[in-house]
C-alpha positions, 0 to 999 in steps of 0.5 A: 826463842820465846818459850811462848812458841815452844809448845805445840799449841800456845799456852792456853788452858784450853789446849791453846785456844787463842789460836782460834776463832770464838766457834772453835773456842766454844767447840773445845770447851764442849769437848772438855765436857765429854773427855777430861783433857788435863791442860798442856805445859808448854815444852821446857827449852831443852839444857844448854845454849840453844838458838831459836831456830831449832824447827823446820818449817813445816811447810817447807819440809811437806815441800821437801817430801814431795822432791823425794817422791820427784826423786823416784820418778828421776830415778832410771833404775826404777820400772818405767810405769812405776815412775810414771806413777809417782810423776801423777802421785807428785801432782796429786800431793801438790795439788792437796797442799795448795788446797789446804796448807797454801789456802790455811796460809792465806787465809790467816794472812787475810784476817791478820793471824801473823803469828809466826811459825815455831821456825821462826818465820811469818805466814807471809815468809812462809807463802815466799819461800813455798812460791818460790820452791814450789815454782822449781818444783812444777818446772822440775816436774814438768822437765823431768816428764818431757826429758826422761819419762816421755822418751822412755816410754816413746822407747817403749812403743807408748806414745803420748802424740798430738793432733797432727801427728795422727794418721786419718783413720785415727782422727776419723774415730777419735771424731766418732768418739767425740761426737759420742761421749764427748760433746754431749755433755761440753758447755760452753760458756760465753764472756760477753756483757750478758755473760759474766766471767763464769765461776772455774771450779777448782782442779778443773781442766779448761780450755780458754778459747778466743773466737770470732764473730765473722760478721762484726769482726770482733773477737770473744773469750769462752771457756770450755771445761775439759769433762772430768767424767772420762779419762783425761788421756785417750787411747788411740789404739783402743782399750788394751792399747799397751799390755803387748811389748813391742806393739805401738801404743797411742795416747792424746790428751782430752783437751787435744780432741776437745780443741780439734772440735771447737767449731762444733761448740762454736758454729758460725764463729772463727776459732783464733785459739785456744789455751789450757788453764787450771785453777786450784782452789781453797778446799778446806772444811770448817764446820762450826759443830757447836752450832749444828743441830745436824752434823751431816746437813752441816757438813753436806752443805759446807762440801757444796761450799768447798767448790766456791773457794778462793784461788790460790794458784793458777796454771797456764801454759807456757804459750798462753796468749799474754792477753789471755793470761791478764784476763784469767790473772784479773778475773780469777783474782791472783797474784802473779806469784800464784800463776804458774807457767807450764809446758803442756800438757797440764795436770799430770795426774792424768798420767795415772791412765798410762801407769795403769797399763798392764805391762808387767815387764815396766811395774814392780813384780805382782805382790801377793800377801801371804797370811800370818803364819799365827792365822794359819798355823792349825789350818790346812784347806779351810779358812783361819778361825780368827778366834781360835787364832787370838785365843791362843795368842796376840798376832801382830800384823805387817801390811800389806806383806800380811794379808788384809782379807784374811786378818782383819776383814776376816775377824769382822765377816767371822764376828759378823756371821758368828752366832756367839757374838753379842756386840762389835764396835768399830770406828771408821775413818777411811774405808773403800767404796765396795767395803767388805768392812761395812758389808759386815756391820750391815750382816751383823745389824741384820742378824741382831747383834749390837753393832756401834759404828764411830764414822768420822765424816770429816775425814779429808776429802772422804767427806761425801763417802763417809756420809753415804756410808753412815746413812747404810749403816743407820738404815740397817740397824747400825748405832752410828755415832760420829764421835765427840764435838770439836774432835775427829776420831782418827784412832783404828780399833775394833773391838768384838764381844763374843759368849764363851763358855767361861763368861763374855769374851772380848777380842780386839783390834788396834792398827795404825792405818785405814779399815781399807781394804784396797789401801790395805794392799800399798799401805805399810801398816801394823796391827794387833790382834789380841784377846788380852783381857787389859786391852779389851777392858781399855777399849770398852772405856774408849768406846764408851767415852767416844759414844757417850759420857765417860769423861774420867776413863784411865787406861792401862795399855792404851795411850789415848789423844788427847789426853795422854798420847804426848804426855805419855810419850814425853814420860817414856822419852823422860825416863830414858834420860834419867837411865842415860844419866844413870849410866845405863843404855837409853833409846828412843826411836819413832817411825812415824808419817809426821814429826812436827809437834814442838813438845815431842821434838824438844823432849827429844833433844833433851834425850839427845844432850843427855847421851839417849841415841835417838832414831826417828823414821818419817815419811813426810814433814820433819820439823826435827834438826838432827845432828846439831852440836849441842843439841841433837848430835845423838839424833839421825832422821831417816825416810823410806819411800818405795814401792808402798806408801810407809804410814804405820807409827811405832814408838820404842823405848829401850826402858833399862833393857825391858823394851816397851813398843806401842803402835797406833794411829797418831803422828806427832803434829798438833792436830793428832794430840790436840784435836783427834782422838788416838790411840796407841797400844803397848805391846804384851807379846816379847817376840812382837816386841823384838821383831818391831826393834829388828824392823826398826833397825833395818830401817835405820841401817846405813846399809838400807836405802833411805834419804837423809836429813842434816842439820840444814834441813837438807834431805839427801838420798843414799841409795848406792854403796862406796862401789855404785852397788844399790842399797838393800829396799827394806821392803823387798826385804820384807817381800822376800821375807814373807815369801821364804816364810810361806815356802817354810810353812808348806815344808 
């Protein structure tokens, strides 16, 4: 292979930067200004003979991840409403990849970017290959909703019915609530030569109706779309519908009540027919900061833009009247290939509606999280001090199985309410829309501490969130700043100056996930909290180079992108090897969301030829081949999907038997160590150390349920034993885990 591609980001000296457009090029110019990145090498081609094809596509292996959410929702074992649940979550995911990895495909393929992949394919390859795996995969997904789930649930009294299967009593108030809620606010919008094709904003459901003038005898295309302000499945029997076992319980598409009523949209004219569609869209953001005066007016007005993106698939059903198809096939401008042909109902993300019913006999066991014992060791009735709790030692945090509320949002409401607190700094990537998080910046503000907020605005399809709460924050006092220019700020910390006795004190946080509270509930995540004097000193420095100028800042327990996290991570990966070498035990293993950057991969399969045991653990797109001869034979691959979304990222090195963990916010792909600013803390406390190697092994036992990877890039499931007995969950083993634990606390 060209050693050209090898590198995650070209060989430019300004982290690769031909790949980009002249905007982009000046935007990471003027990032160089404000944070010294050192220019990246690319990656060596690892010993040996090794062919070109030692990636997965990056594409393809996102398409793999989501067949293994599929694979839940076949799964008969799993609580019903559970795998209801991961039949919408499968949707939404399709949706977000078409939106952004399919219309990024396109677009580079419209301005003749045909580079091809580190897999060796180009763009246009890729675009078939996912056109044909993703057809199989909607058409699996469909089949897998009327075969299974849907006789399941009818088996359970809860029915998704038809017009005409209904009783009149029910028609008669689905038509009270239509005239009510639902035709107020339709618009139908006519296709004739005063009216031009209207625009279709993307993921809408719509309705193509074909009517007919009485009086002239000619026929007319409309379009009704199908509002998105009310529940897309409408329950017949009434809010509760559902929560009683063994009583019936009723459900009919939006459009299905819509269609019942058309004559009401239509008066004076004939309804032929009518046929659901649903265009997605382009939704991707590019925000040329450099030329911006005002990030939040650049980013409101490119949001208003994001509605207007070109198609880039087309769903139809599967009795959609031929005509009628060649018309939304020409005036939508796809190919062929985009449409995708369906059973109805449509957009099965709707199907969130049913997996919300309150039926504790179909859904995973109700979780409560405990709290660290670390929090509560010194207190009874009251409240953790989290102070006192982080002054006599780090706590390292296990969400959800810790809980949120009474860690890290309660470090911040106790920073916000302590009078000896002088300053908090926080970054906010994600956070929720009641947040108690910004509730607390805004109390701090209020009662005059120094309170500097990092919102990143940019955060993919927060967007409009992250700019409402930016402008709450500056209006209660908060010094809000929205990172440095040509990089999003993506690393979790929070960092508290607190007067003491002795002098300032600083305690800090670092996680791996979102100060998001409700997220913070099905994310698995870690965090740390710590007053460690080297840590709180690290975080200064970042902080000061994140909201000012501080170019030349060094860490010394924190690796931060995109400075230092890759090179960082290829110096600890190196060192195993020369152990190896020097015939002493090396390992490597990585937990993380991602693994794509080629950097990272081929240090590793560098450790793999040179004896060092690999484990990596990934939740979603792999571009790592394990188990090839020669190359990555000491190499395994695993993932864990479950009840909660697996997303914390650890690294750990067996370091000549001096274990050395980090943990932090970024994945390996090119945009966490390229173009956003990360950040990975080691950990000081031995247990914490040992307790992360004994998670890791769990996760990467044979005897734990997980999928597979081999060496063809095939993901394979292994959930049963030799006797067809399940596997161990690692995470009902953590519940488990958590729950003996507080029954030993109380003894």
């Amino acid at each position: 292979m060209n050693a050209e591609r090898l590198g995650p980001s070209g060989t430019g000296s300004t982290l690769g930067l031909e790949r980009f457009g002249s905007s982009e090029v000046q935007a990471a110019r003027a990032t160089q200004d404000r944070i010294d990145i050192p220019e990246f090498e690319p990656s060596q081609i690892p010993d040996g003979d090794i062919s070109g094809d030692r990636f997965l596509d990056r594409e393809l292996s996102w398409l793999a991840f989501n067949a293994r959410v599929l694979e839940l929702a076949e799964d008969p074992d799993l609580y019903l409403l559970e795998r209801v649940n991961f039949l919408s979550i499968f949707a939404s995911n399709l949706d977000e990849f078409f939106m952004v990895r399919v219309a990024g495909l396109k677009r580079r393929i419209a301005t003749g970017l045909a580079v091809p992949s580190p897999a060796g394919l180009s763009p246009i390859e890729v675009l078939e290959q996912i056109s044909d795996a993703a057809h199989k995969l909607q058409a699996r997904h469909a089949q897998v909703f009327a075969h299974q789930i849907r006789p399941a649930l009818a088996y359970e009294n809860i029915h998704l019915v038809h017009w005409d299967e209904l009783d009149e009593a029910s028609k008669d108030r689905l038509g009270t609530m239509f005239s009510e809620k639902v035709f107020p606010i339709l618009t139908p919008l006519a296709v004739d030569p005063a009216h031009p094709f209207p625009y279709i904003s993307g993921l809408s459901l719509n309705l193509a109706v074909v009517v007919r003038n009485p009086v002239s005898e000619k026929e007319l295309f409309a379009r009704v779309k199908v509002p998105d302000q009310l529940p897309r499945l409408v329950s017949v029997d009434g809010p509760r519908a559902g929560t009683v076992p063994g009583r019936v319980a009723r459900f009919i598409p939006l459009e299905e009540v819509i269609g019942q009523h058309l004559d009401q949209l239509f008066p004076g004219m004939d309804v032929l027919e009518q046929h659901t569609f649903r265009v997605t869209r382009n939704e991707d953001l590019e925000v040329e900061e450099d030329d911006a005066e005002n990030l939040l007016q650049a980013l409101e007005k490119e949001l208003l833009r994001r509605r207007f993106g070109p198609p880039v698939r087309l769903e139809v059903t599967t009795d959609i009247n031929p005509n009628v198809r060649a018309l939304l096939v020409r005036e939508l401008d796809v190919e062929d290939s985009e449409v995708y042909a369906l059973p109805a109902p449509l957009d099965l993300r709707g199907l969130s509606v049913i997996g919300g019913i309150d039926r504790s006999d179909l859904r995973y066991p109700k979780h409560v999280a405990h709290t660290s014992r670390y929090l509560n060791e010194s207190e009874t009735s009251k409240a953790a001090n989290v102070f006192a709790a982080m002054r006599r030692r780090d706590i390292l945090l296990h969400h959800p199985y810790d809980s949120f509320s009474t860690s890290v949002q309660a470090f911040l409401e106790q920073a916000a309410a302590d009078p000896k607190v002088r300053a908090i700094k926080q970054t906010l990537y994600r956070t929720s829309g009641d947040s108690p998080i910004v509730d607390a910046l805004v109390d701090a503000a209020e009662s005059g501490k120094q309170v500097l907020a990092l919102v990143e605005i940019k955060a993919r399809f927060d967007e409009q969130a992250n700019i409402s709460w930016a402008r709450t924050l500056e209006q209660a006092g908060v010094h809000v700043v929205y990172g440095i220019v040509g990089l999003k700020t993506h690393c979790k910390l929070s960092l508290v100056v607190r007067q003491e006795q002795d002098g300032l004190r600083r305690y800090c946080h670092i996680g791996t996930g979102n100060y998001h509270p409700r997220t913070a509930r099905y994310y698995e995540d870690l965090g740390l909290l710590t007053a460690d004097e080297q840590v709180g000193e690290d975080l200064s420095r970042l902080f000061n180079q994140l909201s000012g100028y501080a170019p030349k800042s060094t860490f010394e327990r924190l690796l931060v992108a995109p400075r230092s996290v890759r090179s960082g991570l290829v110096d600890r990966i190196n060192q195993e090897i020369a152990n190896a070498r020097s015939g002493r035990p090396g390992r490597v293993r990585i937990k993380v969301n991602s693994m794509v950057d080629e950097a990272i991969i081929d240090a590793l399969y560098r450790a793999s030829q040179a004896g060092v045991e690999v484990g990596v653990i990934v939740r979603g797109i792999c571009s790592l081949r394990p188990g090839v001869p020669g190359l990555s034979e000491n190499i395994t691959v695993r993932s864990v999907l479950g009840r909660f979304l697996e997303h914390s990222r650890v690294f750990t090195f067996a370091n000549g038997g001096d274990p050395v963990v980090y943990i932090g916010s970024a994945d390996m792909m090119h945009r966490n160590l390229d173009r956003r600013v990360e950040a990975l803390v080691r950990l000081g406390n031995r247990d914490d150390i040992a307790d992360v190697n004994a998670l890791l092994d769990r996760y990467l036992d044979d005897r734990t349920a997980s999928w597979h990877l081999d060496d063809q890039g095939q993901w394979l499931r292994h959930h049963l034993d030799v006797d067809g007995d399940p596997l161990s969950d690692v995470q009902s083993w953590l519940l488990a885990g958590r729950t003996r634990q507080r029954s030993a606390n109380r003894l």
